[in-house]
mmJSON file of the N, C-alpha and C atoms, coordinates in Angstrom:
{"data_MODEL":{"atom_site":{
"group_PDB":["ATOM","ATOM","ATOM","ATOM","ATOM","ATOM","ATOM","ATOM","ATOM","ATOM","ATOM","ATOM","ATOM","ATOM","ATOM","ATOM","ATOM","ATOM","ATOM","ATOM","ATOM","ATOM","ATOM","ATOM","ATOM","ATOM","ATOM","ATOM","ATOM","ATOM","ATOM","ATOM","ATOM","ATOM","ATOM","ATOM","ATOM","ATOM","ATOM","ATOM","ATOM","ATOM","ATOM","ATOM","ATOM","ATOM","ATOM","ATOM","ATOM","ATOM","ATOM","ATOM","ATOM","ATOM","ATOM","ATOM","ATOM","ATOM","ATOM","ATOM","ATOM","ATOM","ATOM","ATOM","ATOM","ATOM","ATOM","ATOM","ATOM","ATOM","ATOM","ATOM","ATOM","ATOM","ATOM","ATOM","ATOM","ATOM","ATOM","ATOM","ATOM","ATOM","ATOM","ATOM","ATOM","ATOM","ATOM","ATOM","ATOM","ATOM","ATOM","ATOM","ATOM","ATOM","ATOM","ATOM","ATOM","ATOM","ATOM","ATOM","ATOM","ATOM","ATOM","ATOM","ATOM","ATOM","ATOM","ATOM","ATOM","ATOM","ATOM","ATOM","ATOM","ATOM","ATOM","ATOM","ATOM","ATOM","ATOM","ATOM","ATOM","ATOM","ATOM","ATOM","ATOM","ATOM","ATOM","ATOM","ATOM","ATOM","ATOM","ATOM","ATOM","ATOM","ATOM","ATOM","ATOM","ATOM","ATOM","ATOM","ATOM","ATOM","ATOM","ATOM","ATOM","ATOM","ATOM","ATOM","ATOM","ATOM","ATOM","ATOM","ATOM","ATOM","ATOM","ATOM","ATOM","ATOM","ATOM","ATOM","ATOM","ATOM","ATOM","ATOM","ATOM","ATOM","ATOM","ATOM","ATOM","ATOM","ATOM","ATOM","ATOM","ATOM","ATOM","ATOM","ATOM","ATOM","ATOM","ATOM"],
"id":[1,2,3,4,5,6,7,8,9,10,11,12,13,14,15,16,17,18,19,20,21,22,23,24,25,26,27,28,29,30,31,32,33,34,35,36,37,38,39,40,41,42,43,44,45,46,47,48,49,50,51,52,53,54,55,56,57,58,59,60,61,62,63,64,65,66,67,68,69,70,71,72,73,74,75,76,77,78,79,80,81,82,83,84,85,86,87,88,89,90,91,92,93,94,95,96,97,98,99,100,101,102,103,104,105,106,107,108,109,110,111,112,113,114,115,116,117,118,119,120,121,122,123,124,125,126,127,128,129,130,131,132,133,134,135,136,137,138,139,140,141,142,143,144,145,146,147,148,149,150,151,152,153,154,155,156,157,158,159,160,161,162,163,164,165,166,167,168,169,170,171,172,173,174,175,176,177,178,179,180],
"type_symbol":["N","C","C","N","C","C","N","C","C","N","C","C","N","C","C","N","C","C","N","C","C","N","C","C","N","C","C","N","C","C","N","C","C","N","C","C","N","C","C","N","C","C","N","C","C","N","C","C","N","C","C","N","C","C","N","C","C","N","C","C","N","C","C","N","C","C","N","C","C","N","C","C","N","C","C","N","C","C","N","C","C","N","C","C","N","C","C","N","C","C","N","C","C","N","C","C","N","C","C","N","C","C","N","C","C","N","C","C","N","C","C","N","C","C","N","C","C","N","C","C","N","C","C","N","C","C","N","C","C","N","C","C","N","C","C","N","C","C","N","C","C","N","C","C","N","C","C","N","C","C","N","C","C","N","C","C","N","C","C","N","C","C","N","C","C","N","C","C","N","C","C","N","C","C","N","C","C","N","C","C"],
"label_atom_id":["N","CA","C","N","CA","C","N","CA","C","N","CA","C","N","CA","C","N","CA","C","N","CA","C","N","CA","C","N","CA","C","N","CA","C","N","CA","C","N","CA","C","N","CA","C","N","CA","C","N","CA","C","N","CA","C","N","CA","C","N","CA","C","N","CA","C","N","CA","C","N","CA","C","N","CA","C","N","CA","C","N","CA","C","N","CA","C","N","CA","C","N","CA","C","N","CA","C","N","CA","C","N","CA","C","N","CA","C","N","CA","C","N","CA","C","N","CA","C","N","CA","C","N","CA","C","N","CA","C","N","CA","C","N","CA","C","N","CA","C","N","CA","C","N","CA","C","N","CA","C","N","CA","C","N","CA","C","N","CA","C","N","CA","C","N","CA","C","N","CA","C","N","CA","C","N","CA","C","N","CA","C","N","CA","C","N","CA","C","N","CA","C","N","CA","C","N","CA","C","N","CA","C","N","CA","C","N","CA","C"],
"label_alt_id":[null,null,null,null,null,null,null,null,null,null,null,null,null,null,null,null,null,null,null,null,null,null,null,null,null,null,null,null,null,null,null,null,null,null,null,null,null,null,null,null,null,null,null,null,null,null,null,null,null,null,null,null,null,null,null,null,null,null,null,null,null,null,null,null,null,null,null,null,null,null,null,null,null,null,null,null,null,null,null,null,null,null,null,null,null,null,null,null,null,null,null,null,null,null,null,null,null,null,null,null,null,null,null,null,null,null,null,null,null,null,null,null,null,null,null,null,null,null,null,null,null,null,null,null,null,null,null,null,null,null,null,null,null,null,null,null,null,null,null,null,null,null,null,null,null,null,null,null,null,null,null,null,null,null,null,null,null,null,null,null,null,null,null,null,null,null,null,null,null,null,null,null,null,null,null,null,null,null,null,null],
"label_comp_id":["UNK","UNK","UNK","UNK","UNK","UNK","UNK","UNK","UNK","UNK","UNK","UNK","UNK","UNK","UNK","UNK","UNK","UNK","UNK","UNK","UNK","UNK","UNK","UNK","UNK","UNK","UNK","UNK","UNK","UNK","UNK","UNK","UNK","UNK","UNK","UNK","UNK","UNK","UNK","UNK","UNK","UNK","UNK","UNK","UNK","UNK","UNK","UNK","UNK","UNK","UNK","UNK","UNK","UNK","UNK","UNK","UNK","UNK","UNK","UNK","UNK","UNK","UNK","UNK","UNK","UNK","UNK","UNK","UNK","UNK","UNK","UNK","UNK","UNK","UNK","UNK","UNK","UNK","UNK","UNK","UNK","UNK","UNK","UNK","UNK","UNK","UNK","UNK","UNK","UNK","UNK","UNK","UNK","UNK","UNK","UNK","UNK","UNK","UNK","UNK","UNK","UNK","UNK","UNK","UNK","UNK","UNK","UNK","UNK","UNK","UNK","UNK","UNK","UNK","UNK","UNK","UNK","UNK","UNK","UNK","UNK","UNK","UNK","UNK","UNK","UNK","UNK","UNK","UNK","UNK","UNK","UNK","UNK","UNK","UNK","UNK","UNK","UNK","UNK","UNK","UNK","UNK","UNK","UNK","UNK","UNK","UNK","UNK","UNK","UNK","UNK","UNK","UNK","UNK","UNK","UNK","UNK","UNK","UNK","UNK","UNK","UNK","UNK","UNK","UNK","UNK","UNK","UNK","UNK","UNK","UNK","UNK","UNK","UNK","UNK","UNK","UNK","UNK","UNK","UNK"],
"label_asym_id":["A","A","A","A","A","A","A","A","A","A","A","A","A","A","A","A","A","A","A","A","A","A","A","A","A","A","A","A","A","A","A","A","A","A","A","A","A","A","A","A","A","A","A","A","A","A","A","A","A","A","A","A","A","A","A","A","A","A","A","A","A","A","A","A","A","A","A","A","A","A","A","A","A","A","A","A","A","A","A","A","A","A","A","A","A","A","A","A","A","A","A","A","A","A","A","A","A","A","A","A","A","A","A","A","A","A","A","A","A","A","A","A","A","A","A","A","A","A","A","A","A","A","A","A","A","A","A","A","A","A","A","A","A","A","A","A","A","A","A","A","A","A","A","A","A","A","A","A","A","A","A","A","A","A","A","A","A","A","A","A","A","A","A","A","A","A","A","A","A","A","A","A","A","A","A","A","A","A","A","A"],
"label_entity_id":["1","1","1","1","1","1","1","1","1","1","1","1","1","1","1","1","1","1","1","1","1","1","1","1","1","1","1","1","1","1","1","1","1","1","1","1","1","1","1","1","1","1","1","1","1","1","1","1","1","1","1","1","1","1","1","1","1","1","1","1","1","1","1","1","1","1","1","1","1","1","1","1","1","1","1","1","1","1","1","1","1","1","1","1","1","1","1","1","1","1","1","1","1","1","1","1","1","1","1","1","1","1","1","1","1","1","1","1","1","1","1","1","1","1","1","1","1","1","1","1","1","1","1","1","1","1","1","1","1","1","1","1","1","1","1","1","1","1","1","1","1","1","1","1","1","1","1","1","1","1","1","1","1","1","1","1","1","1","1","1","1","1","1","1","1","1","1","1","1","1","1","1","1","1","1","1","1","1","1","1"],
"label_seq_id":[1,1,1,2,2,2,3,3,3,4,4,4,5,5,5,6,6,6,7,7,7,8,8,8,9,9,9,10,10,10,11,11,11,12,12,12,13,13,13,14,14,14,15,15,15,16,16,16,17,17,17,18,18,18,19,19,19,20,20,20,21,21,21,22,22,22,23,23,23,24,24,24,25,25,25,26,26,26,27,27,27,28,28,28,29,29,29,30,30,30,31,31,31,32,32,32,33,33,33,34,34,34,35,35,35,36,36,36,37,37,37,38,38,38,39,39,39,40,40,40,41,41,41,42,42,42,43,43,43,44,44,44,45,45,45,46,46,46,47,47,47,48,48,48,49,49,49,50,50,50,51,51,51,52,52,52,53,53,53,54,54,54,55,55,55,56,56,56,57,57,57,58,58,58,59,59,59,60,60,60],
"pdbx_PDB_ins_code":[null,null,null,null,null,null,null,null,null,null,null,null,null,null,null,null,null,null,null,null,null,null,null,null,null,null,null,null,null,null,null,null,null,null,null,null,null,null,null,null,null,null,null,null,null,null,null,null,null,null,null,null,null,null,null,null,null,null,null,null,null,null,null,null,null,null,null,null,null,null,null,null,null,null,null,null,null,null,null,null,null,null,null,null,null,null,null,null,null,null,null,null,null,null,null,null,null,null,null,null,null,null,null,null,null,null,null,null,null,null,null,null,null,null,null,null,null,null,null,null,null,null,null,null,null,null,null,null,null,null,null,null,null,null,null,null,null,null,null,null,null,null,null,null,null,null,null,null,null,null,null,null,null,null,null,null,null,null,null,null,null,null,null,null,null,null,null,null,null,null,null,null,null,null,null,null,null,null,null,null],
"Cartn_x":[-21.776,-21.392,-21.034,-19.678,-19.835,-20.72,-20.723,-21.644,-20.594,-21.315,-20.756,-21.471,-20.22,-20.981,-19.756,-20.311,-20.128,-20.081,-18.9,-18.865,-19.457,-20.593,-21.514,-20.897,-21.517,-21.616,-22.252,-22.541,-23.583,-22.684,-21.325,-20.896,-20.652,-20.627,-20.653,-22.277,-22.364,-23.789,-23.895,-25.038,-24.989,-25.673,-24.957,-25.079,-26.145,-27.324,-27.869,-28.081,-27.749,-27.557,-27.155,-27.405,-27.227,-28.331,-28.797,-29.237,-28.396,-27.878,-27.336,-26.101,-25.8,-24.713,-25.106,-26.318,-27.01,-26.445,-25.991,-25.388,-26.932,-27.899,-28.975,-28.279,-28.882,-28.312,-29.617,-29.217,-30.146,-29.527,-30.892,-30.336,-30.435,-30.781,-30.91,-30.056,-29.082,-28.001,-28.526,-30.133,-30.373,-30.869,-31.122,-31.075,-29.887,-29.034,-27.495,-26.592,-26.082,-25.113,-23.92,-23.353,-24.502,-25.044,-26.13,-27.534,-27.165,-27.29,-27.013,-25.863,-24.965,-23.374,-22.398,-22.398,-20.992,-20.03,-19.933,-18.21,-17.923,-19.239,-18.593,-18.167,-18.275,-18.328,-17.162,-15.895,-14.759,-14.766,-15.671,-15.982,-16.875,-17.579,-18.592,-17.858,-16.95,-16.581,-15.352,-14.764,-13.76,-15.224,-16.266,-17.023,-17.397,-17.789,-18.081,-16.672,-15.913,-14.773,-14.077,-14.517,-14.006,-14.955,-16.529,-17.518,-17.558,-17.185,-16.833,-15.905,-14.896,-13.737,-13.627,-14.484,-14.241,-15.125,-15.58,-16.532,-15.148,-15.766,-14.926,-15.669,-14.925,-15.895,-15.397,-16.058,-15.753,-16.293,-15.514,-16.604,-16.17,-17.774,-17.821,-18.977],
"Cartn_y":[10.98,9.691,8.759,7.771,6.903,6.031,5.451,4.589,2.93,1.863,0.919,0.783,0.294,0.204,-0.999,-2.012,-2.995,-2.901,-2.833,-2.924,-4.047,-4.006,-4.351,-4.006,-5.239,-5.086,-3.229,-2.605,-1.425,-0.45,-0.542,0.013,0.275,1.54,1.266,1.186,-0.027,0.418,0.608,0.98,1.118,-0.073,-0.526,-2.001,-2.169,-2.574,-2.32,-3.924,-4.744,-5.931,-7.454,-8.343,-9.978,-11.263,-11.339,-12.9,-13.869,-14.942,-15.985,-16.009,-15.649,-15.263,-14.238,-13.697,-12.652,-11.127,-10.084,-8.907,-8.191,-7.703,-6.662,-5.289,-4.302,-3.026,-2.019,-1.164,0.234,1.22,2.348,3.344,4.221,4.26,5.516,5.246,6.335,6.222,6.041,6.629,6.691,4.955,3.777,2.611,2.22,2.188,1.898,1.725,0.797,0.193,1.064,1.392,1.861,2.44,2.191,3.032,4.334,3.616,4.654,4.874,4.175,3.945,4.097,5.181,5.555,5.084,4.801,4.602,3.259,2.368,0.44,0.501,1.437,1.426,0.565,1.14,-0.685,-1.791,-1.613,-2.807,-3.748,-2.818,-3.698,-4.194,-2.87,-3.116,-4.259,-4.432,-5.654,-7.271,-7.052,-8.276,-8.881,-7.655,-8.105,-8.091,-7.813,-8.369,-9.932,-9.998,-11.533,-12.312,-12.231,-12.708,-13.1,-12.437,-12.218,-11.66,-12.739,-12.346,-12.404,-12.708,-11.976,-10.935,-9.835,-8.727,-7.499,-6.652,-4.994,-4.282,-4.044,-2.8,-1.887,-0.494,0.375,1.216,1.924,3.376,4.88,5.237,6.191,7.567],
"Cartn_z":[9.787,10.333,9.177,9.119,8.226,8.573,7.047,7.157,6.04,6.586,5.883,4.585,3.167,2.468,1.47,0.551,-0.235,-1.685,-2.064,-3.847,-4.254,-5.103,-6.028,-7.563,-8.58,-9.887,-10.228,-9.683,-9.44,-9.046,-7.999,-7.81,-6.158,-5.216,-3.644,-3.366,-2.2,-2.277,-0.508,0.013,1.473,2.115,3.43,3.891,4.915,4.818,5.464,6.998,7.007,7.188,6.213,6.637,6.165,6.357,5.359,5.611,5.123,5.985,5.574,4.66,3.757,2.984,2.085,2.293,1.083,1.788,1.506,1.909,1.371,2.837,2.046,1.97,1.022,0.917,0.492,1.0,0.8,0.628,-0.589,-0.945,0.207,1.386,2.371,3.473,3.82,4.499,5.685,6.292,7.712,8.258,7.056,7.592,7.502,6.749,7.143,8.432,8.27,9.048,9.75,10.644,12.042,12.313,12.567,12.703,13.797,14.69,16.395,16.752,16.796,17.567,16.502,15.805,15.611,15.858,17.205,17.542,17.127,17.0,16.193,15.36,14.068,12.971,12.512,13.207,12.752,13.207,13.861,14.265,13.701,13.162,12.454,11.148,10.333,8.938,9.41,10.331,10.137,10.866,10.811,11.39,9.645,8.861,7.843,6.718,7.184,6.363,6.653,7.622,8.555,7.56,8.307,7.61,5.892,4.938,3.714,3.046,3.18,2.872,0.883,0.518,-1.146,-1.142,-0.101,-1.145,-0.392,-0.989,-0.339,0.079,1.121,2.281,2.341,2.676,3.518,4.219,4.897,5.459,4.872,4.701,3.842,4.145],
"occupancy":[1.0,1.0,1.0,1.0,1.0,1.0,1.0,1.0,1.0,1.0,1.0,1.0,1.0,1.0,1.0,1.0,1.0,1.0,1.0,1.0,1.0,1.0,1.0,1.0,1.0,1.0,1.0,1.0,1.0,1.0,1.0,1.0,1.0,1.0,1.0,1.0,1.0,1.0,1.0,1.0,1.0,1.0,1.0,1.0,1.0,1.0,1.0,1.0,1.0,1.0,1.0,1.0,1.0,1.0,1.0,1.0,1.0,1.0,1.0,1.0,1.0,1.0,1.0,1.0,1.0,1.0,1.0,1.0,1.0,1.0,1.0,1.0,1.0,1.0,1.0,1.0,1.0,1.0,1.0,1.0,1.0,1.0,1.0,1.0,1.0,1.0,1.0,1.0,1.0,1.0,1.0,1.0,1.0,1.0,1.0,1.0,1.0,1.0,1.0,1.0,1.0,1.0,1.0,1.0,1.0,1.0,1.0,1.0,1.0,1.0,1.0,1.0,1.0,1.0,1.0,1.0,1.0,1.0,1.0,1.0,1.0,1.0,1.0,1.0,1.0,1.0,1.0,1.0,1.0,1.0,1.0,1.0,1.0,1.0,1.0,1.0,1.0,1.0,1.0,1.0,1.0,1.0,1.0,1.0,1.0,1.0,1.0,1.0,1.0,1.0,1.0,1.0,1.0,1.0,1.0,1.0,1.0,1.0,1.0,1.0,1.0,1.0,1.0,1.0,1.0,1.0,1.0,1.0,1.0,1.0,1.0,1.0,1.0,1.0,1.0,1.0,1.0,1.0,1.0,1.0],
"B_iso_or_equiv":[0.0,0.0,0.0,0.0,0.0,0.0,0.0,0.0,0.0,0.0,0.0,0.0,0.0,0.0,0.0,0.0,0.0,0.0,0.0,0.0,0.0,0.0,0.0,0.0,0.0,0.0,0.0,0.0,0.0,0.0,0.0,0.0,0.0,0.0,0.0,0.0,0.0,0.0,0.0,0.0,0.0,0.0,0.0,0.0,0.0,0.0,0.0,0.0,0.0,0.0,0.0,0.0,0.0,0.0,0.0,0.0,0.0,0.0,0.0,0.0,0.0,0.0,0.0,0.0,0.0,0.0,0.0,0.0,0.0,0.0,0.0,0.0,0.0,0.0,0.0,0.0,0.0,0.0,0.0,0.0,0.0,0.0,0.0,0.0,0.0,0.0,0.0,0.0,0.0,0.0,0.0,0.0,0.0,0.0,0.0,0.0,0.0,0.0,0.0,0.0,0.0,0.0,0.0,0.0,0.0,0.0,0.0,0.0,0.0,0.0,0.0,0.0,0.0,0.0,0.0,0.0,0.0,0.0,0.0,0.0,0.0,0.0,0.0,0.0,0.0,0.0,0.0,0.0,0.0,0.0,0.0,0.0,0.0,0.0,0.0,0.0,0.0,0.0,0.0,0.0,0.0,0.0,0.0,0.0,0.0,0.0,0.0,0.0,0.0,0.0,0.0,0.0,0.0,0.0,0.0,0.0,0.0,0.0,0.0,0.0,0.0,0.0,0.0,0.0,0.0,0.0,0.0,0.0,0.0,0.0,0.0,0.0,0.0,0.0,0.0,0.0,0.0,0.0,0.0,0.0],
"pdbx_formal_charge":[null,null,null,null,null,null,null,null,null,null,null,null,null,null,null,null,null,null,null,null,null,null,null,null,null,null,null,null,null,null,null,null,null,null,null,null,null,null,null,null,null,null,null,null,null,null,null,null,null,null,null,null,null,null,null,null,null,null,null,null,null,null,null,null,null,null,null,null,null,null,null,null,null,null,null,null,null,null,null,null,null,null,null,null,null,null,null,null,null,null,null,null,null,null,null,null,null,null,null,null,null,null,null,null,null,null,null,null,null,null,null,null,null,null,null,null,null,null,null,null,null,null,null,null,null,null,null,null,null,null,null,null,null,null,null,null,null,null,null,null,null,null,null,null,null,null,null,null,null,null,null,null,null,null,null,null,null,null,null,null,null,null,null,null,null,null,null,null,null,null,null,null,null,null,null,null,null,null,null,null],
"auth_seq_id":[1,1,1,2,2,2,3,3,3,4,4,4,5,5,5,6,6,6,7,7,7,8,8,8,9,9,9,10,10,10,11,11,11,12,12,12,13,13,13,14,14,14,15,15,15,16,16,16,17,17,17,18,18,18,19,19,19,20,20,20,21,21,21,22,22,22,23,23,23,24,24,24,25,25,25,26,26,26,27,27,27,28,28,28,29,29,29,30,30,30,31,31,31,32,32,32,33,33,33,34,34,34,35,35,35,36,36,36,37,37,37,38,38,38,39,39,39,40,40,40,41,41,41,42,42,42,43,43,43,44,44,44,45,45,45,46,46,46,47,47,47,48,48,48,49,49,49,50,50,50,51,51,51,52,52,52,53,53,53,54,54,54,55,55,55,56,56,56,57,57,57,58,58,58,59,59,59,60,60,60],
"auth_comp_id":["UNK","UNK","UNK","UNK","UNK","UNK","UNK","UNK","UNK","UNK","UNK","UNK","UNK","UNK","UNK","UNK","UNK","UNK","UNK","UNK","UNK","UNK","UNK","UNK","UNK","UNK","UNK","UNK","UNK","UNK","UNK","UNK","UNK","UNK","UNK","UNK","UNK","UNK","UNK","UNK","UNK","UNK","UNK","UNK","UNK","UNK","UNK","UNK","UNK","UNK","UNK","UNK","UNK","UNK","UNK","UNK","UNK","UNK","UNK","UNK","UNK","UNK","UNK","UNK","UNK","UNK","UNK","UNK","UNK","UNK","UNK","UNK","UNK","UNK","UNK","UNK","UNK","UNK","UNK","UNK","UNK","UNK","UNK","UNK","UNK","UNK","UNK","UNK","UNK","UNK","UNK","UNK","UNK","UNK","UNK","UNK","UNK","UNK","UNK","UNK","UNK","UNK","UNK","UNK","UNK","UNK","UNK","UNK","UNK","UNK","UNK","UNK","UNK","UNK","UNK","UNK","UNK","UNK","UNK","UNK","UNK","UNK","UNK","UNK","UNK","UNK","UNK","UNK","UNK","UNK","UNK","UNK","UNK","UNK","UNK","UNK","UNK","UNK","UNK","UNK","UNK","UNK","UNK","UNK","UNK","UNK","UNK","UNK","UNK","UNK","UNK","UNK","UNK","UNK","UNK","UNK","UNK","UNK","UNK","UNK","UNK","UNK","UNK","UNK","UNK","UNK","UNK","UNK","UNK","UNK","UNK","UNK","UNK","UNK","UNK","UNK","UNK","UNK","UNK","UNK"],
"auth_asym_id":["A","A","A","A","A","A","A","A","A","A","A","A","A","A","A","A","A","A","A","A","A","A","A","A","A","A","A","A","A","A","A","A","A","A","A","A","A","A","A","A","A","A","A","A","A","A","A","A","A","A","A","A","A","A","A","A","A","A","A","A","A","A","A","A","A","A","A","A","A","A","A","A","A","A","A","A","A","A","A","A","A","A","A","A","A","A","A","A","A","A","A","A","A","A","A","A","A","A","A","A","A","A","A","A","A","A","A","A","A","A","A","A","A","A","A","A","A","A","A","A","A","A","A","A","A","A","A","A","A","A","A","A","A","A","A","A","A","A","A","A","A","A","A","A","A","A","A","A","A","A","A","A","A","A","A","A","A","A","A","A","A","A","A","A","A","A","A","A","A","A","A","A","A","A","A","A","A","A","A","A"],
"auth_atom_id":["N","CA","C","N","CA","C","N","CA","C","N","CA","C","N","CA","C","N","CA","C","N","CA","C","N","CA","C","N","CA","C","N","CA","C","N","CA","C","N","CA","C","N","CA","C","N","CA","C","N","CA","C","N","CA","C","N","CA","C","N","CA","C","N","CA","C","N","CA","C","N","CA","C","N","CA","C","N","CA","C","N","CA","C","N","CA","C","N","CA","C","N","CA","C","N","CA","C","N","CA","C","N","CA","C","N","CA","C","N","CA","C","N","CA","C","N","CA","C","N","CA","C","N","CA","C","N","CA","C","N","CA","C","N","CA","C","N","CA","C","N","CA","C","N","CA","C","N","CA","C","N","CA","C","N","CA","C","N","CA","C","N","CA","C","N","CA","C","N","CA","C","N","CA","C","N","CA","C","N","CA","C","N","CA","C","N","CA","C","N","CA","C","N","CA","C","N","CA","C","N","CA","C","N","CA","C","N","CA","C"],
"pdbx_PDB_model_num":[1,1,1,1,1,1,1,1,1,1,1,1,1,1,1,1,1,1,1,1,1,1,1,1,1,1,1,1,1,1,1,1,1,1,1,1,1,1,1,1,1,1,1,1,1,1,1,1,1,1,1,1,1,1,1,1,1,1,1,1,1,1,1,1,1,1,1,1,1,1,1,1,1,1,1,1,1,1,1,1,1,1,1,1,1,1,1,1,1,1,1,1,1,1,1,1,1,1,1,1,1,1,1,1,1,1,1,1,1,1,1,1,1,1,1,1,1,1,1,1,1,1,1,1,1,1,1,1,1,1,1,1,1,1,1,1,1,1,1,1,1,1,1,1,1,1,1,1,1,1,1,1,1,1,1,1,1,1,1,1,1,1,1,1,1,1,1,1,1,1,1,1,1,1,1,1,1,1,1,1]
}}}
């Protein structure tokens, strides 16, 4: 399943949610962004591209 994930100073990292303007991320793909539903997955990556329009996303 992809999963969403955010270029960091670090490199891709995996997205695990948001507080407030803070992007959290984790190293384990099974808390990652989408968890259950597969099929959002562009949906989610164009919510957080809307949302933050200077970082880079993708699915991976």
């Amino acid at each position: 399943m992809e999963k969403l994930q955010v270029l960091t100073e670090r490199g891709w990292e995996l997205v695990v949610g948001y507080v407030g303007q803070h992007i959290e991320t984790t190293p384990n793909r099974v808390d990652a962004l989408p968890r259950k539903h597969p099929d959002i997955a562009h949906r989610i990556l164009e919510e957080f591209q809307k949302d933050f329009p200077n970082r880079e996303f993708r699915l991976a």
